[in-house]
Biopython code that builds the backbone (N, CA, C, O; Angstrom):
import numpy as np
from Bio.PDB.StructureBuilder import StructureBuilder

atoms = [
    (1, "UNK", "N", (0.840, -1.184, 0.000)),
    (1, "UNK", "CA", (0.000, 0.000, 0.000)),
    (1, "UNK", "C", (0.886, 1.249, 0.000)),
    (1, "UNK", "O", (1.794, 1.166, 0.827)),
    (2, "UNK", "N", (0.870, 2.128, -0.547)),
    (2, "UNK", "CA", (0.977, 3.605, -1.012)),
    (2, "UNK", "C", (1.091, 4.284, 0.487)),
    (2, "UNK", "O", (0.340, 4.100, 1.445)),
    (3, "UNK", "N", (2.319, 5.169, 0.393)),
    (3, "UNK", "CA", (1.835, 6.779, 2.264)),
    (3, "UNK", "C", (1.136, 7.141, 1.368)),
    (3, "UNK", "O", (0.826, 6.767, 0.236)),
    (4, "UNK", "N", (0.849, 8.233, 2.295)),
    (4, "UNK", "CA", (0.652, 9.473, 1.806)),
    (4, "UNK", "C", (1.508, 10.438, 1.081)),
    (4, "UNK", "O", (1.094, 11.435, 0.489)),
    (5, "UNK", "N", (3.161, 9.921, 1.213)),
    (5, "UNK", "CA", (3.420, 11.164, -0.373)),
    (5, "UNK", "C", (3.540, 10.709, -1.248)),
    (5, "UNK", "O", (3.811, 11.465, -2.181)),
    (6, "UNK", "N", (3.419, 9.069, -1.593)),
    (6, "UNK", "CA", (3.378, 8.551, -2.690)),
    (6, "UNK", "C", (1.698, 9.115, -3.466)),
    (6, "UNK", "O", (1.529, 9.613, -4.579)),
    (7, "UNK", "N", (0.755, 8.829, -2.493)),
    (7, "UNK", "CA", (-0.618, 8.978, -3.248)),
    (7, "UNK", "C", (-0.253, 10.645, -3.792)),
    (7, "UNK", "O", (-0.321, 10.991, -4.972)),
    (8, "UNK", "N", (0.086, 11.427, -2.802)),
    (8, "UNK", "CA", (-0.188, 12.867, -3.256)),
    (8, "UNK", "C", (0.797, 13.413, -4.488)),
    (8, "UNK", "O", (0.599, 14.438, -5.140)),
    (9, "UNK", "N", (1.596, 12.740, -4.602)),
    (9, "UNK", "CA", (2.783, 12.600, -5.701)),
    (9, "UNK", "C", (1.872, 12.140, -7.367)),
    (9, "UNK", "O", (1.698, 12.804, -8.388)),
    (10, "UNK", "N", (1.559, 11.063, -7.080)),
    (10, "UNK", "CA", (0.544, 10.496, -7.810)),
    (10, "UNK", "C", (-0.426, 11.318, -7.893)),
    (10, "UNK", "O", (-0.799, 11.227, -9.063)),
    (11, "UNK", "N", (-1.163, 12.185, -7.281)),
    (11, "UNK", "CA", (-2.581, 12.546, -7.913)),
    (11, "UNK", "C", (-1.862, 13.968, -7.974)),
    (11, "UNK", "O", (-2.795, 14.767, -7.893)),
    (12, "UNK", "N", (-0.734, 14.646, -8.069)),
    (12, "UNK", "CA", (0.153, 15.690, -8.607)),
    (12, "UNK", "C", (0.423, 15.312, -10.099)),
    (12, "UNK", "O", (-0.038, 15.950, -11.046)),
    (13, "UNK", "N", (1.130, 14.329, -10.198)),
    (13, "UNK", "CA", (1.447, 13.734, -11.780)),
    (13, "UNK", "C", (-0.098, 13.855, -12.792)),
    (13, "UNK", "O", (-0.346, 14.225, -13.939)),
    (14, "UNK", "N", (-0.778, 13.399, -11.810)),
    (14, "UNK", "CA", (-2.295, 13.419, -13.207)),
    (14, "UNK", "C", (-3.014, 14.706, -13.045)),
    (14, "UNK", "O", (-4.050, 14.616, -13.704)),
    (15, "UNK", "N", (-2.931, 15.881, -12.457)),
    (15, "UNK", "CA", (-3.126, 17.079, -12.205)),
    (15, "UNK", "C", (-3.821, 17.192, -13.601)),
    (15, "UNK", "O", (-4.920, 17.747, -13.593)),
    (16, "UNK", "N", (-3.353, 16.761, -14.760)),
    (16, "UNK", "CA", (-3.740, 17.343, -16.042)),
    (16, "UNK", "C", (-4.396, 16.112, -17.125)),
    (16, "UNK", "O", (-4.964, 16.224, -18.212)),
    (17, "UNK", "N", (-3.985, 14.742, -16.174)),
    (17, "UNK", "CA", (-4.311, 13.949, -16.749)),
    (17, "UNK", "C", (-5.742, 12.657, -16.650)),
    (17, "UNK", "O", (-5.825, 11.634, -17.329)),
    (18, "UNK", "N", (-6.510, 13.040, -15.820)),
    (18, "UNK", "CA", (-7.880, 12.607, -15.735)),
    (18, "UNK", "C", (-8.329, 11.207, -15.771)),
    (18, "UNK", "O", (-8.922, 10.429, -15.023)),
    (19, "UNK", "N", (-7.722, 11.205, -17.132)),
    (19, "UNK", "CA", (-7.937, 9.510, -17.642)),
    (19, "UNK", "C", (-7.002, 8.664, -16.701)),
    (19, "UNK", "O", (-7.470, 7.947, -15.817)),
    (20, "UNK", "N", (-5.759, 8.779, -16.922)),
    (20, "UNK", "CA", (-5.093, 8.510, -16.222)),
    (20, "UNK", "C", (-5.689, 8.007, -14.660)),
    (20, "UNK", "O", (-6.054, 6.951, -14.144)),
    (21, "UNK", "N", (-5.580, 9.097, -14.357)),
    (21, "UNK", "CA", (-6.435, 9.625, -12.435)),
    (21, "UNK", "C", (-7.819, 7.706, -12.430)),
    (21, "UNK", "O", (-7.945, 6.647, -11.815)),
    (22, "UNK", "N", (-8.192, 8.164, -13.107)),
    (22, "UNK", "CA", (-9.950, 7.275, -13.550)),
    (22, "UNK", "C", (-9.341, 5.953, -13.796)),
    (22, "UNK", "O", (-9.986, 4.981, -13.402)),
    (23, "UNK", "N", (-8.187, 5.748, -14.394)),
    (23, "UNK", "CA", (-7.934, 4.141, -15.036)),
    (23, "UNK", "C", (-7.064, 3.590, -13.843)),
    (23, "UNK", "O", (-7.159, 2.385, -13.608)),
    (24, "UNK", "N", (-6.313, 4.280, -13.150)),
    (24, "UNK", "CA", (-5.272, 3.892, -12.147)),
    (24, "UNK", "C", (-5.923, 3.805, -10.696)),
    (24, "UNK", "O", (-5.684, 2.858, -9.947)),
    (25, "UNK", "N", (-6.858, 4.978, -10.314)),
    (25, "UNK", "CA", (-8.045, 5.140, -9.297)),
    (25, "UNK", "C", (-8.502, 4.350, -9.057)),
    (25, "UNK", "O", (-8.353, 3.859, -7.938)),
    (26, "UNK", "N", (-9.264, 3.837, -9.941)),
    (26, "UNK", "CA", (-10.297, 3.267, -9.287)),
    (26, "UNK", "C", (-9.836, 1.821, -9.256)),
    (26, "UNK", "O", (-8.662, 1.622, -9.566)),
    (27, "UNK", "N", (-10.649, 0.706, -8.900)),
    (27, "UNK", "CA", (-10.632, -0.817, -8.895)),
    (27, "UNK", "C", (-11.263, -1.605, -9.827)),
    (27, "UNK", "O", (-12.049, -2.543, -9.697)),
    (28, "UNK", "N", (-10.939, -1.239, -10.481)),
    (28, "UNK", "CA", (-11.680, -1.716, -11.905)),
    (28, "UNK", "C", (-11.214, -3.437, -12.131)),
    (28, "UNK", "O", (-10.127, -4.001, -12.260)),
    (29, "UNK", "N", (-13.013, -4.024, -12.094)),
    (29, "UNK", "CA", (-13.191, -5.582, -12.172)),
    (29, "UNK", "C", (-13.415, -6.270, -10.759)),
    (29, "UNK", "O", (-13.857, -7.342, -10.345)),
    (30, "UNK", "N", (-12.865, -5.059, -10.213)),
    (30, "UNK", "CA", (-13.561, -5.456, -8.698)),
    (30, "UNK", "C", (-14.739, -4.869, -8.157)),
    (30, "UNK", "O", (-15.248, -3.817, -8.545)),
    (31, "UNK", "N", (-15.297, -5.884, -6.894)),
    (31, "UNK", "CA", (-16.587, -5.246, -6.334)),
    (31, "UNK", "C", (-17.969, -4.414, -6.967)),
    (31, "UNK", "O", (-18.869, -5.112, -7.434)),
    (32, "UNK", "N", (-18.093, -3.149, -6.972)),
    (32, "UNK", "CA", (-18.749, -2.595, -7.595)),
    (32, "UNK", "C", (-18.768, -2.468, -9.348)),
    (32, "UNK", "O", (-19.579, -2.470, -10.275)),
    (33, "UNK", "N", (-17.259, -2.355, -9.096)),
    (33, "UNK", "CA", (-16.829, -2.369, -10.741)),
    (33, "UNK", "C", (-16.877, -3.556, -11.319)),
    (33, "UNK", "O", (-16.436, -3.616, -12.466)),
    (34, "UNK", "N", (-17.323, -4.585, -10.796)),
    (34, "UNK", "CA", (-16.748, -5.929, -11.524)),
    (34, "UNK", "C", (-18.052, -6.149, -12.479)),
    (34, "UNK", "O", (-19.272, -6.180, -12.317)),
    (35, "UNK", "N", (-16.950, -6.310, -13.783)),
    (35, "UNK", "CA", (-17.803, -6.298, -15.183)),
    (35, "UNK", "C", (-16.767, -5.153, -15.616)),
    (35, "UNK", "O", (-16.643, -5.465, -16.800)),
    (36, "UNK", "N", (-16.038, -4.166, -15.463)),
    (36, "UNK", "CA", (-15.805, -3.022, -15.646)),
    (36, "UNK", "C", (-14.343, -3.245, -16.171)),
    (36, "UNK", "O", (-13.898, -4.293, -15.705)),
    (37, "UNK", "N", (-13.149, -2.380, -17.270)),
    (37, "UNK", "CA", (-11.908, -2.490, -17.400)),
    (37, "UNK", "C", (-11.916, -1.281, -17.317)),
    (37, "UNK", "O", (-10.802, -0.768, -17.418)),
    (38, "UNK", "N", (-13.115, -0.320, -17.106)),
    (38, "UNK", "CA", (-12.307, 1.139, -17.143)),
    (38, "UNK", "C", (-13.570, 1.915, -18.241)),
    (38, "UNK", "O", (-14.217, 1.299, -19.087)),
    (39, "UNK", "N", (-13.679, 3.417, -17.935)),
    (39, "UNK", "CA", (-14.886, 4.054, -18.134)),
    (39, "UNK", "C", (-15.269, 3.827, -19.504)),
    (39, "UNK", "O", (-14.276, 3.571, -20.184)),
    (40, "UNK", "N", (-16.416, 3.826, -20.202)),
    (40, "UNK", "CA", (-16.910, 4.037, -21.132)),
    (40, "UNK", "C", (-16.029, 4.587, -22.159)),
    (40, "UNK", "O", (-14.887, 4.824, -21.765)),
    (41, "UNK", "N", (-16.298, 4.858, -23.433)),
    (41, "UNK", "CA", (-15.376, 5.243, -24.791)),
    (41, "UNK", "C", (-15.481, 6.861, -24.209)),
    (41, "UNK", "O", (-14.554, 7.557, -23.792)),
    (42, "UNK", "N", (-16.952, 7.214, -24.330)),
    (42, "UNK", "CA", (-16.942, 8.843, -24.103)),
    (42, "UNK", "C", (-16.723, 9.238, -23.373)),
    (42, "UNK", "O", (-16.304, 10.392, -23.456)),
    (43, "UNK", "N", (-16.859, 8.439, -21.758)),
    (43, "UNK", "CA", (-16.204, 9.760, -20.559)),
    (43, "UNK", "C", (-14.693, 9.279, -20.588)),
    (43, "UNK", "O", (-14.090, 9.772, -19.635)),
    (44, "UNK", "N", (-13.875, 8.457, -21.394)),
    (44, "UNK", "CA", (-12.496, 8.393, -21.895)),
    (44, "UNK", "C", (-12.147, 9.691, -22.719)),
    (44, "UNK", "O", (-11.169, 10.393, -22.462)),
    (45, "UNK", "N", (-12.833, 9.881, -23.498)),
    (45, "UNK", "CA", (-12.622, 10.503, -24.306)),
    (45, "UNK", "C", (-13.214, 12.164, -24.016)),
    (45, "UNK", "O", (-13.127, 13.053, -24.862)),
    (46, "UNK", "N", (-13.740, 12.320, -22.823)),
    (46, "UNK", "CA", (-14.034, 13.480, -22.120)),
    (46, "UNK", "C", (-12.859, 13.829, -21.311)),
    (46, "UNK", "O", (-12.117, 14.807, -21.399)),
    (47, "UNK", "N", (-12.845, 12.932, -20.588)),
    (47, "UNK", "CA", (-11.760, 13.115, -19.534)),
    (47, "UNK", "C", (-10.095, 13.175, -20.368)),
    (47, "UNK", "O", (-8.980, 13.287, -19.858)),
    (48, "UNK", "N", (-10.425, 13.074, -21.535)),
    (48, "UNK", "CA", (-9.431, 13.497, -22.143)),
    (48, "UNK", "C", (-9.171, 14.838, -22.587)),
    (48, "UNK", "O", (-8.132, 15.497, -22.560)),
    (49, "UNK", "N", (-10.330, 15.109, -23.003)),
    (49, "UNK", "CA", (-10.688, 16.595, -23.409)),
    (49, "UNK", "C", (-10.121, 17.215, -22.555)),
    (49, "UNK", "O", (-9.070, 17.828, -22.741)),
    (50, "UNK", "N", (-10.803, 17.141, -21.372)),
    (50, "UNK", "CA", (-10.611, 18.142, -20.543)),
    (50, "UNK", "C", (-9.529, 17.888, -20.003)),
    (50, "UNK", "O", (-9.551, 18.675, -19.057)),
    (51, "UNK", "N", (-8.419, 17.240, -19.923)),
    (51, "UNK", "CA", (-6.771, 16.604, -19.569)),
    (51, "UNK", "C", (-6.435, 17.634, -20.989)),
    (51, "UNK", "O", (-5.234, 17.885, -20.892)),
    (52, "UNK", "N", (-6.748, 18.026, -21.704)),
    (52, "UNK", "CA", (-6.112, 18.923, -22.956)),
    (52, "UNK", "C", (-5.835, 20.380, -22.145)),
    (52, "UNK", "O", (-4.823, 20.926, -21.707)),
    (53, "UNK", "N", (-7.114, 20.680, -22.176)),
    (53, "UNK", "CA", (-7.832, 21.949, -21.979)),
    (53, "UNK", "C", (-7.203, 22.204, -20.852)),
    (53, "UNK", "O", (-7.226, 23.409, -20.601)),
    (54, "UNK", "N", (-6.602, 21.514, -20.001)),
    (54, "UNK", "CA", (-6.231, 22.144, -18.338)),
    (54, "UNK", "C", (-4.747, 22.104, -19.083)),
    (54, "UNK", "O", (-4.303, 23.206, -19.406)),
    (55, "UNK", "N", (-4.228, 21.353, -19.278)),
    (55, "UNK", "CA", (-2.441, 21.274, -20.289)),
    (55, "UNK", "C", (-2.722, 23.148, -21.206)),
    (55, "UNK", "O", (-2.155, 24.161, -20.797)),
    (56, "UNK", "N", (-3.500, 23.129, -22.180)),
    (56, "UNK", "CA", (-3.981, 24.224, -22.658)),
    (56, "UNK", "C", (-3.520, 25.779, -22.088)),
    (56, "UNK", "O", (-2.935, 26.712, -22.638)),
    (57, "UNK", "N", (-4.179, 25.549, -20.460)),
    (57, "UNK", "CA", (-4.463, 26.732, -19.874)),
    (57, "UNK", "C", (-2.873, 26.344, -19.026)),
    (57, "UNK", "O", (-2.117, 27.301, -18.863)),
    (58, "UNK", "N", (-2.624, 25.587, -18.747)),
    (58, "UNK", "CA", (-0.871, 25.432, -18.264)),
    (58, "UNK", "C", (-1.550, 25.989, -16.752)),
    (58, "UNK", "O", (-1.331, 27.108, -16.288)),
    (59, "UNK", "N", (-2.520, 24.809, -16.037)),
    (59, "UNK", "CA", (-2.976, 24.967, -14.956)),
    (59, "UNK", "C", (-1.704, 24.460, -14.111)),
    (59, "UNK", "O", (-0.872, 23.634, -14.485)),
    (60, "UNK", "N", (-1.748, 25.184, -12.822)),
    (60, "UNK", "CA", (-0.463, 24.551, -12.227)),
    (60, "UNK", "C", (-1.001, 23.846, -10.468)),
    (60, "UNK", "O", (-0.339, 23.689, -9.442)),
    (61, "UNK", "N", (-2.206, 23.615, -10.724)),
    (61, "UNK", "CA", (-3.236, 23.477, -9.139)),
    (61, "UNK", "C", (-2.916, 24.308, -8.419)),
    (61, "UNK", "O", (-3.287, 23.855, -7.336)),
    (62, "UNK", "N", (-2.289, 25.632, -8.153)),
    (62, "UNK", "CA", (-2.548, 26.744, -7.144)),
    (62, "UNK", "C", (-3.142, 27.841, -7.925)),
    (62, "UNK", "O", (-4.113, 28.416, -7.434)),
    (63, "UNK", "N", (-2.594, 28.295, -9.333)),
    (63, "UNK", "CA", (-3.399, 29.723, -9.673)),
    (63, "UNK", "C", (-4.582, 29.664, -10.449)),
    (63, "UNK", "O", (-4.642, 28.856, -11.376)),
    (64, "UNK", "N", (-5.576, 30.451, -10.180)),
    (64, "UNK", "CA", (-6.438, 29.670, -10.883)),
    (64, "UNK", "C", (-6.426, 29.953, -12.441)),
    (64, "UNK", "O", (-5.502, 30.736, -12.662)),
    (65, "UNK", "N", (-7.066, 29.633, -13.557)),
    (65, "UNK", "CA", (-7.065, 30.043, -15.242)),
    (65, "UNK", "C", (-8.204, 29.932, -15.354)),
    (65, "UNK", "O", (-8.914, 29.589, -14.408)),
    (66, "UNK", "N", (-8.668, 30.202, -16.567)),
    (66, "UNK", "CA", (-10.261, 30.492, -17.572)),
    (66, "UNK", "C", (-10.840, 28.680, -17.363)),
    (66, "UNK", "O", (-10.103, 27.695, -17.395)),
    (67, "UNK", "N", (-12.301, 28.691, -17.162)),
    (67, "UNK", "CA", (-13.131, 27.398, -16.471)),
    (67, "UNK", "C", (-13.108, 26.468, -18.216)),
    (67, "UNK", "O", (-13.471, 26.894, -19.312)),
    (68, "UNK", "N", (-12.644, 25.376, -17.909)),
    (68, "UNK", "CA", (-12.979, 24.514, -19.315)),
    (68, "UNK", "C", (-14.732, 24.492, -19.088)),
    (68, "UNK", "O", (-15.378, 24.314, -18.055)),
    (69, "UNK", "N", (-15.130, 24.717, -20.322)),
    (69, "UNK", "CA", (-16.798, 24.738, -20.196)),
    (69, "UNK", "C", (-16.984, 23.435, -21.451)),
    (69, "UNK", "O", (-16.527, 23.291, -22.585)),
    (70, "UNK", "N", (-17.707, 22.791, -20.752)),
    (70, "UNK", "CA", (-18.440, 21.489, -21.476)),
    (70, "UNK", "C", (-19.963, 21.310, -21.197)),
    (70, "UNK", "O", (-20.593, 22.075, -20.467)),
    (71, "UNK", "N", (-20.594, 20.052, -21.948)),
    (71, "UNK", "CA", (-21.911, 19.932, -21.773)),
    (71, "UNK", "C", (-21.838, 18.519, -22.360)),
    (71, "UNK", "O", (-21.177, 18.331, -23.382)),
    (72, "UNK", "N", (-22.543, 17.439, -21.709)),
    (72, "UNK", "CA", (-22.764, 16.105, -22.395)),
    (72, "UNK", "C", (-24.482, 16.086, -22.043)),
    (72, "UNK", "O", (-25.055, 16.452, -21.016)),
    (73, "UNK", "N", (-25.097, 15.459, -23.429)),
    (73, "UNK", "CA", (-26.365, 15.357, -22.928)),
    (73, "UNK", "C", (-26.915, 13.604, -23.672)),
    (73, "UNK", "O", (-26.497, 13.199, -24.756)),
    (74, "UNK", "N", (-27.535, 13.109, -23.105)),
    (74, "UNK", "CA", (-28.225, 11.979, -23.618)),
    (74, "UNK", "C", (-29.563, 11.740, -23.428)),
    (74, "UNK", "O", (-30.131, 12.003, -22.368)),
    (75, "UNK", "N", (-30.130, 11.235, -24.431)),
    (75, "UNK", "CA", (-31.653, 11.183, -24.427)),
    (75, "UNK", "C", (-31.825, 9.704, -23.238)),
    (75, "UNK", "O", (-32.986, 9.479, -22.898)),
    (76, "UNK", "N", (-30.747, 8.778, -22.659)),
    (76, "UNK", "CA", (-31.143, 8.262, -21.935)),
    (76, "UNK", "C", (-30.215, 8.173, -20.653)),
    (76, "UNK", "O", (-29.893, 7.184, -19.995)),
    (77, "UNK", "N", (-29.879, 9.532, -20.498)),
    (77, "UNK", "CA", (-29.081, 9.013, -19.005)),
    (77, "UNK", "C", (-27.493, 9.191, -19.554)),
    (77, "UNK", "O", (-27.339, 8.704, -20.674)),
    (78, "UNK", "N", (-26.346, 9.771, -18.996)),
    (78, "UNK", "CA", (-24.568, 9.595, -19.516)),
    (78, "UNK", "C", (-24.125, 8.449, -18.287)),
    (78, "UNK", "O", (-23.245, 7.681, -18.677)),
    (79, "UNK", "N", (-24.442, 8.292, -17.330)),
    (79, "UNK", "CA", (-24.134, 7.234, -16.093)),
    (79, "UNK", "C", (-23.493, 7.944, -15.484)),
    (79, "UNK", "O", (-23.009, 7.575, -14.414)),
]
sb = StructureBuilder()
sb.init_structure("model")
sb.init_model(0)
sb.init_chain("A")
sb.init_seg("    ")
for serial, (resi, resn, name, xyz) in enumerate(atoms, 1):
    if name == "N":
        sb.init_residue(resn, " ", resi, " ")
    sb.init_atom(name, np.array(xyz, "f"), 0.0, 1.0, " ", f" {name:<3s}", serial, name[0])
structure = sb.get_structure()
């Protein structure tokens, strides 16, 4: 198991990287997730977006920059 400056080291490194954060995070195939290798095509491909858009703005997690603005909509639910 991980301290604490390994985790905070780690969720420093994906600061910009989301997908990353989401594929390494979570427990994927276990428990809740089991059935699961990891999110859907589109919130992959969101959480990528917005892993651009923060690289983009050359966010550095203390100052703040301009809000990435998005919108996903589905006629049955995004999960």
């Amino acid at each position: 198991m991980a301290d604490n400056d390994e985790i905070s080291d780690w969720c420093a490194d994906c600061r910009a990287d989301l997908l990353r954060f989401v594929n390494e995070g979570f427990l994927w195939g276990e428990a809740e997730l089991e059935g699961w290798n990891g999110p859907d095509a589109w919130q992959g491909e969101t959480l990528a977006t917005i892993g651009e858009e923060i690289r983009k703005r050359d966010f550095d997690g203390v100052h703040s920059v301009d809000p990435v603005r998005m919108a996903t909509a589905s006629g049955h639910g995004i999960g």
